[in-house]
N, C-alpha and C positions, 0 to 999 in steps of 0.2 A: 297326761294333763298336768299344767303347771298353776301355783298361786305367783305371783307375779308381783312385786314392790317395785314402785318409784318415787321416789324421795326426791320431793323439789322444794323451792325456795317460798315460792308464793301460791295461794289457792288458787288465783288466777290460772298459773300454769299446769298445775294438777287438773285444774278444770278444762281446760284447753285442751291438755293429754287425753284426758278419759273422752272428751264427744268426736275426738279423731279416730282414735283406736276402736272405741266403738263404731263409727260410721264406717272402717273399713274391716270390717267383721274379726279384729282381732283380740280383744278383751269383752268379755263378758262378768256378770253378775259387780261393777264396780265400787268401790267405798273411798271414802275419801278420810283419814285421820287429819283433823287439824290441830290435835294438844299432842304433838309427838316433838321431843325436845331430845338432842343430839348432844353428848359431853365432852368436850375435848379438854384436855390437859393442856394450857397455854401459859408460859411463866409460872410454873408453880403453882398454878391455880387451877382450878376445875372450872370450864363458862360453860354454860348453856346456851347451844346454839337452837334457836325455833323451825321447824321444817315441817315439811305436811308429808303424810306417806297415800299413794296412790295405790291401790290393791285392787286386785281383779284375776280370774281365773282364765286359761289359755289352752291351745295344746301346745305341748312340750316342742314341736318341730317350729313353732311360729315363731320360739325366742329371740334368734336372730333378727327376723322381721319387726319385733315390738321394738325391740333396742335400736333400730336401726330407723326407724318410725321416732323413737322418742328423741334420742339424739338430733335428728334431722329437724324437727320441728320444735327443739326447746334448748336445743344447743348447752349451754350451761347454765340453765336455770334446772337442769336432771343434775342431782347430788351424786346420785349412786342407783344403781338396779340390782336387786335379783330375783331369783326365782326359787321355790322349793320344790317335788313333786308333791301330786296328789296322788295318794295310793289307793284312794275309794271315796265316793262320794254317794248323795242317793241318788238314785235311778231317774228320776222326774230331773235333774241338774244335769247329771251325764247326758242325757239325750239331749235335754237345751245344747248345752254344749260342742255336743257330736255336730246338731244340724244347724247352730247359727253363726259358729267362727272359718273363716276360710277355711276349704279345702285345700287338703294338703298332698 
């Protein structure tokens, strides 16, 4: 099982991500940050760039698929993605999980 980040430009598109990914049984349980701010060093200065993070939980073989699902459908309004493992979750989440994301 993976936790799963996408980092996009507008809520719009986050929001767009998550009712697709979900309709096609690939993200579950999902959350949306929209005070998540990005720092880049540009001329000597520190700016804060504004972005929103998409987060939701996966199995680990679907990665491919979500990326591939996100890029297709948001092109480059997707900042960046990744994923972390989950090494345990509780029991009533696992099973969600097990029986509502694509078979793999």
């Amino acid at each position: 099982m993976i936790h799963v980040t996408f980092q996009t430009r507008t809520l719009e598109a986050a929001e767009k991500l998550a009712g697709h990914l979900m309709e096609q049984h690939l993200l579950l349980f999902p959350t949306i940050d929209t005070d998540h701010q990005e720092l880049s060093w540009t001329n000597g200065t520190l700016e804060r760039v504004s972005q929103l993070l998409l987060q939701g939980m996966s199995k680990a073989l679907l990665y491919r698929e979500l990326e591939r699902e996100a890029y297709t459908l948001l092109g480059d309004d997707i900042v960046r993605m990744h994923a972390v493992p989950v090494t345990n979750m509780d029991p009533h989440a696992q099973q969600v999980l097990l029986e509502q994301t694509t078979k793999v």
